[in-house]
C-alpha positions as CSV (number, residue, x, y, z in Angstrom):
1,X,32.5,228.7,-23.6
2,X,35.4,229.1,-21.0
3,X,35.7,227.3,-18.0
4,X,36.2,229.2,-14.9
5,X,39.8,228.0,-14.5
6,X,40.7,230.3,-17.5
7,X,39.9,233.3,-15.6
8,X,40.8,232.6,-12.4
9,X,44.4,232.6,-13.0
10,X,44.8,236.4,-13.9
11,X,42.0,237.7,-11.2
12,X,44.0,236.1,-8.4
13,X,46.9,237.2,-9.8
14,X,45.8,240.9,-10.0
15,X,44.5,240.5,-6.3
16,X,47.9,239.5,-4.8
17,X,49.7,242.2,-6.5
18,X,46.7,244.8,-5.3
19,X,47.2,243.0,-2.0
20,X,51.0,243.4,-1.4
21,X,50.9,247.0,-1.2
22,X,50.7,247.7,2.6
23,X,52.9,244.0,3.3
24,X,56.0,243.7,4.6
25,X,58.9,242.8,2.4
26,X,58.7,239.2,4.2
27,X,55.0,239.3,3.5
28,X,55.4,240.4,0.0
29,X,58.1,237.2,-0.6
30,X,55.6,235.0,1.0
31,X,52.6,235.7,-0.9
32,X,54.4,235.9,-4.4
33,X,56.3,232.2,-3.7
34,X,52.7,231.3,-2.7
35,X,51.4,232.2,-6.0
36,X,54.3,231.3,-8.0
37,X,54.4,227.9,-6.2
38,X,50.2,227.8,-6.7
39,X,50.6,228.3,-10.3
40,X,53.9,226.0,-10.6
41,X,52.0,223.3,-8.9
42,X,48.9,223.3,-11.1
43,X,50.8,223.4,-14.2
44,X,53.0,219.9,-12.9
45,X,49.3,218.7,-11.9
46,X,47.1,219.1,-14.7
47,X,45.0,221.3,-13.1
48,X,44.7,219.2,-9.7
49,X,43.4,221.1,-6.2
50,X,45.8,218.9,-4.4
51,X,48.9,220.0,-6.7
52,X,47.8,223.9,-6.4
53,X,47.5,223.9,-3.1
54,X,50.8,222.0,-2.2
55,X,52.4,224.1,-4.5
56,X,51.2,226.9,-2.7
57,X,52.1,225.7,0.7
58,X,55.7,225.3,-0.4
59,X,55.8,228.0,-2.3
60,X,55.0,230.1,0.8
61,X,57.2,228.4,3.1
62,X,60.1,229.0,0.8
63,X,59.1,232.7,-0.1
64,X,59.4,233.4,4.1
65,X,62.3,231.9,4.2
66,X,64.1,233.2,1.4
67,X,63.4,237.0,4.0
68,X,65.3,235.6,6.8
């Protein structure tokens, strides 16, 4: 049996990019570094909450940025 983990992944991946559609472009840059940074910070983690969601955070912040 799969864990939850395994399909978590692709469902909030399809939700951002459903998402993004009304955003502005510095709301679209935001949300993708987010998930990027989400993803890039589980992966360095093992799977940590912690490493996701600091991952995410900086992921974000430099997605807005990158707008300015």
């Amino acid at each position: 049996m799969k864990s939850i983990k395994h399909y978590l992944l692709p469902i909030i991946a399809l939700s951002l990019l459903s998402a993004c559609s009304g955003m502005s472009e510095q709301g679209k840059n935001t949300a993708i570094g987010a998930g990027i940074g989400a993803v890039g910070g589980a992966v360095l983690t093992g799977g940590s909450t912690l490493g996701t969601l600091g991952g995410a955070a900086v992921g974000g912040v430099v997605g807005h940025e990158v707008s300015k």
